[in-house]
N, C-alpha and C positions, 0 to 999 in steps of 0.2 A: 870618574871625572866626567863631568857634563861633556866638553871639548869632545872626548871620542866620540859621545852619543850623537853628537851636530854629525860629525864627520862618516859616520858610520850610516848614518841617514840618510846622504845623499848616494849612497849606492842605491838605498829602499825605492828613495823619489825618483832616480832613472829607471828605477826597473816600471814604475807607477808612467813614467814618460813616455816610455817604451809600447806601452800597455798601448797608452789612450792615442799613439800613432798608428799602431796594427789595426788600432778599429776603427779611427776617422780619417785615416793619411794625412795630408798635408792640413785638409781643414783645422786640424787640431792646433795645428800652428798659426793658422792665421785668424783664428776666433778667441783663442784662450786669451785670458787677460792676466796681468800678474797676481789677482787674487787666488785665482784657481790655483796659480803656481804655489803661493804662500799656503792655501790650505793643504794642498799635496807633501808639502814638504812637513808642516803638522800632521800631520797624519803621519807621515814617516817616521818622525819623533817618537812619536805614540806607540805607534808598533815597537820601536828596538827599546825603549824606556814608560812604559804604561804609566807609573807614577809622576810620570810628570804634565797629565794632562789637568790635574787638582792647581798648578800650578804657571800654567799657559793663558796666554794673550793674544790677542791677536787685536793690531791697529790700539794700539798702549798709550795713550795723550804722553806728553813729553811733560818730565820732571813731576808724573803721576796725579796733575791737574784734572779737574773733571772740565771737561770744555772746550779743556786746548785743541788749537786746530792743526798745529802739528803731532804727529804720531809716528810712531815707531811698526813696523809691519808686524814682528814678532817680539813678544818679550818673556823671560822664563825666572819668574819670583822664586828663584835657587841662588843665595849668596855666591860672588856677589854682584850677582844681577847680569844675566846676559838679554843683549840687545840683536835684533836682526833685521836688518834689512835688504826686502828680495827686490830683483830687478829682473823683468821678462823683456827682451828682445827680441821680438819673434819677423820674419822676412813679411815682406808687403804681398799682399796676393797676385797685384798684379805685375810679381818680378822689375817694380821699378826699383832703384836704390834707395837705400834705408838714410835716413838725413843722422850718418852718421857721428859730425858732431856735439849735435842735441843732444844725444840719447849719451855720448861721454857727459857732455857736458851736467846730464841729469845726476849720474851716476857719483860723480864729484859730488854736486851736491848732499846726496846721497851720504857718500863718505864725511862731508862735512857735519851735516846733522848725528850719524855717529862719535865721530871725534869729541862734539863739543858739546853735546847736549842729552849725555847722558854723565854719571855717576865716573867719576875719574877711576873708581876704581874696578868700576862694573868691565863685565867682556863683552866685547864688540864686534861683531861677523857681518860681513858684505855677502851676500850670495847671488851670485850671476848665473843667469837662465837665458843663452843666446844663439843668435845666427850663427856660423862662422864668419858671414859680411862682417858682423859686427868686432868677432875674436880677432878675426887681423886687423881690421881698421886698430884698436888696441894696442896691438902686437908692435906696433910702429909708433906706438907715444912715450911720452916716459908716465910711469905709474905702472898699478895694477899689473903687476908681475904674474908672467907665466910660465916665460921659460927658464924665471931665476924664482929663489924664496924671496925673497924682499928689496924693498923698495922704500928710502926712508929720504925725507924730502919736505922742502916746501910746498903747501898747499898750489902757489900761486905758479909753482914750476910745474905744475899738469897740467896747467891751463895752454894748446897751444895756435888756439883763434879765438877771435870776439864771442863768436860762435858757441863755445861751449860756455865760457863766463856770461854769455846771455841768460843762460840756463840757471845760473846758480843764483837762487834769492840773493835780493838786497841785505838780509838781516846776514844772509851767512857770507859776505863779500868780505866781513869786515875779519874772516879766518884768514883771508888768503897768503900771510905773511906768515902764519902756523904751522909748526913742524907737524908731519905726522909717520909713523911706519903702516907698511899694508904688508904683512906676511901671509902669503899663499901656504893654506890647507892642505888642499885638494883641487885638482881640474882633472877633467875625465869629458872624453864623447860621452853623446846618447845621441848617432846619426839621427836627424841634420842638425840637433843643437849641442853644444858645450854648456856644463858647470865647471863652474870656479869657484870657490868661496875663499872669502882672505879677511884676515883677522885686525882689526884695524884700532892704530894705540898711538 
């Protein structure tokens, strides 16, 4: 089953995370960008499942459009169709505070382009690559479970400042009345940042 190979992965990508801090320290967190993270994590794939790199994407137009300007980060043409999408939150260099609820507020969004804009029956993975600023900020809203498996809920009830619904396009505003579930996979350290990945239907 694909599922494990996701999950089994993100041991490979922390150990890969691990790596590129022993040899740049902190720089590595405050240069990397979420592509690196998303190719690190292909790569991971590749290693624990080599047959499925004939069958990988990366930045997948939505609804398999040539053009479209939205995209999916990762996509894997294995019925019936898994979708992913990564999120890096990495600490500011200059140890000022991270504008906390943007980056939820992204993150929703995020989840909402999942939910809605892929294959009803396709699978669907959130994967978080972050501070711990950002884990606890988290940790204190409703959604995106970590210390429990799931979290099943209205769109519009994770929203809890202007703030983060700033964040969320216009075209995906019109979910916010939409149910959705987020069950947690996997969360795991990789001192100074956390993964999470959660499964989202």
């Amino acid at each position: 089953m694909l599922e494990k190979t996701l999950l089994e992965s993100i041991s490979t990508l922390s150990n890969y995370i691990k790596k590129r801090i022993e040899l740049y320290g902190e720089e590595f967190l405050h240069l990397s960008q979420e592509y690196l993270i998303t190719f690190l994590y292909v790569y991971s794939l590749v290693q624990n499942d080599n047959k499925i790199i004939d069958r990988t994407f990366i930045d997948y137009p939505f609804m398999k459009k040539s053009g479209s300007r939205g995209k999916f980060d990762i996509y894997i043409d294995i019925e019936p169709g898994y979708y992913i999408e990564v999120k890096y939150i990495r600490p500011i260099p200059s140890g000022m505070n991270l504008p906390l609820p943007q980056h939820r507020g992204s993150l929703i969004n995020d989840m909402i382009r999942l939910a809605f804009k892929t294959p009803a029956k396709s699978n669907k993975y959130l994967l978080l690559v972050a501070s711990q600023e950002f884990i606890v900020h988290i940790l204190n809203k409703p959604g995106f479970p970590l210390n429990e498996k799931l979290w099943h809920g209205k769109i519009g009830d994770l929203i809890v400042v202007d703030t983060e619904k700033d964040k969320i396009s216009n075209e995906n505003k019109k979910y916010l009345d939409k149910e959705v579930k987020q069950q947690l996979l996997i969360y795991r350290t990789t001192y100074p940042l956390y993964i999470a990945m959660w499964k989202i239907s």
